[in-house]
C-alpha positions in Angstrom: -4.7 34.7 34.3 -3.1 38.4 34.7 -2.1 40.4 32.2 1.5 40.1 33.3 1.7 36.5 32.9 -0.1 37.2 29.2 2.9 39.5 28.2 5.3 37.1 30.1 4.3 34.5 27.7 4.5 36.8 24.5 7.9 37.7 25.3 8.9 34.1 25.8 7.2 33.1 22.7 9.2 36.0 20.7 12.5 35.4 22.6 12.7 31.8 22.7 12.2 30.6 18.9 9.2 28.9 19.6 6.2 29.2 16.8 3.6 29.3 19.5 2.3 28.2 23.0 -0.8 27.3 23.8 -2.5 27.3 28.0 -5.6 26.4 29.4 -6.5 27.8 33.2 -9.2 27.7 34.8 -11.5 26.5 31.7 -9.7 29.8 30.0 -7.3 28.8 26.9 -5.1 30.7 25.7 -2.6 30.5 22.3 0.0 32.6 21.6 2.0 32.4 18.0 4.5 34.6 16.7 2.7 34.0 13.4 5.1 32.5 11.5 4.3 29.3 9.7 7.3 26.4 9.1 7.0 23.6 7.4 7.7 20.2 9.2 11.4 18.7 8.0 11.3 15.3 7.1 14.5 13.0 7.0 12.9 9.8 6.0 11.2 9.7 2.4 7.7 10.1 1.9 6.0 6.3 2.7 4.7 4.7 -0.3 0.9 4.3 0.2 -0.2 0.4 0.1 -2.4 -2.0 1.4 -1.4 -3.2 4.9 -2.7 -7.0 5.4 -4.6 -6.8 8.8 -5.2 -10.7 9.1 -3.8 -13.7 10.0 -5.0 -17.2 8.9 -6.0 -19.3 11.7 -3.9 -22.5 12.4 -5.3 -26.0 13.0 -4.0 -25.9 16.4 -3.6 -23.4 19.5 -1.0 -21.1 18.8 0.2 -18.7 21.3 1.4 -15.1 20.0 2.2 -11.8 21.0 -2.1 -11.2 20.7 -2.3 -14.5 22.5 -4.1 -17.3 20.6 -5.0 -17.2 17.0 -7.5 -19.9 16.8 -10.9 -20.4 18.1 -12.3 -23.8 18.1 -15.8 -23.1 18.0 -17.8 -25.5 15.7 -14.5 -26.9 14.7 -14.5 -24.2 11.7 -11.5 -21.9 10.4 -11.6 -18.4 11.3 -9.5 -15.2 10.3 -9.6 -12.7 12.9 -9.1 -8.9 11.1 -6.4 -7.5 13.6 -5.4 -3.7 13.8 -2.6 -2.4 11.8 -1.5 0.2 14.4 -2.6 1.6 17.6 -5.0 4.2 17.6 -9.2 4.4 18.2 -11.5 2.5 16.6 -14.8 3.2 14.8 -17.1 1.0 13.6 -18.9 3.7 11.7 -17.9 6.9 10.0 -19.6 9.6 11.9 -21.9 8.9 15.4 -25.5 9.7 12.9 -24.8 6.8 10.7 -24.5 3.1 10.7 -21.7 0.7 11.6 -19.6 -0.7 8.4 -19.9 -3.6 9.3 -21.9 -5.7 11.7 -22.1 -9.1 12.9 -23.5 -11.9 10.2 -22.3 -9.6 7.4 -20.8 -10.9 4.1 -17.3 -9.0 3.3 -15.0 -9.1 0.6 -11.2 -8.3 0.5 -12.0 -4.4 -0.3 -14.7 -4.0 2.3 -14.3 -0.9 4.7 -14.6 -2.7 8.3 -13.5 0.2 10.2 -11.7 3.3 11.0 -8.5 3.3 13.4 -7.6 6.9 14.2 -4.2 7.3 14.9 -2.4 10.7 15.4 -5.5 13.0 14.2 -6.0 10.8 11.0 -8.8 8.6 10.3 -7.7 5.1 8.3 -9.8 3.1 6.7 -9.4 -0.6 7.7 -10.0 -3.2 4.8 -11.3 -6.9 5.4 -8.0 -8.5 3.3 -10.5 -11.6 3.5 -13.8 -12.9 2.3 -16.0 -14.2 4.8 -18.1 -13.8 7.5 -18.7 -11.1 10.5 -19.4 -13.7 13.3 -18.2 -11.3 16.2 -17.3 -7.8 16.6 -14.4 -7.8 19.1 -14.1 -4.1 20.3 -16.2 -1.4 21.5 -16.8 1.6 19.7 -14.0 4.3 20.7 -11.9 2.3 22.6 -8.4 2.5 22.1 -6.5 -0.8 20.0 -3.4 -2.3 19.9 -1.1 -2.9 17.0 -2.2 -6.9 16.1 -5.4 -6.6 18.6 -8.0 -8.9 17.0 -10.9 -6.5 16.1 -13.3 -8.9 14.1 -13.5 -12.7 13.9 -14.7 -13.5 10.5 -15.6 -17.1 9.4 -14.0 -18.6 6.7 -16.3 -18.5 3.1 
């Protein structure tokens, strides 16, 4: 990049009302502010925080939804499956050095931390909402989810 596109980009930055601008070229990147900080306007109120249920109970017979069906008749058992509250990433663990949350054959409890679904540069905790039973972990580690993508089928206590 030449200085003349540089200053180019300075002037544009001062003249145009933008806060800053920010390049990459050639494995080079480059960020230009004018140095002033604004705060972000809001129109909506703030959101309440609250638990968000992230399962359905499991019909007696095939249903078929927007996630396509809820139950699985394996053993002829009820099963929950934990779903995603938004779209985002999942992680199974908090940080790569460390264990999953959960795994499969694990006992959970309402409260239990399952997972975290990262959604706009902030890491959610997922809670189970149910007691039961890991019996299958249904995404990968990383992937991207769904809002209402089963992410664990639990068995029913």
């Amino acid at each position: 990049m030449k200085f003349e596109d540089i200053s180019r980009l300075a002037d544009l930055v001062k003249t145009s009302g933008l806060s800053e601008i920010e390049i990459e070229e050639d494995g080079v990147r480059l960020r230009i502010s004018n140095g002033e900080v604004r705060p972000l306007r809001s129109e909506l109120p703030p959101v309440p925080s609250r638990p968000v249920p992230t399962h359905d109970y499991v019909a007696p017979e095939p249903v078929e939804t927007v996630g396509g069906p809820i139950r699985h008749g394996d053993d002829g058992n009820d099963f929950f499956f934990i779903k995603s509250p938004m779209v985002g990433t999942f992680y199974g663990a908090p940080s790569p050095d460390v264990p999953n949350f959960v795994e499969v054959n694990a006992e959970i409890e309402p409260t239990t931390v399952v997972c975290i679904i990262e959604a706009m540069k902030v890491m959610n905790e997922i809670q189970a909402d149910v007691n039961g039973i890991i019996v299958d972990v249904l995404v990968k580690n990383g992937q991207t989810v769904e809002y209402g993508q089963p992410l664990f089928k639990v068995k029913k206590p």
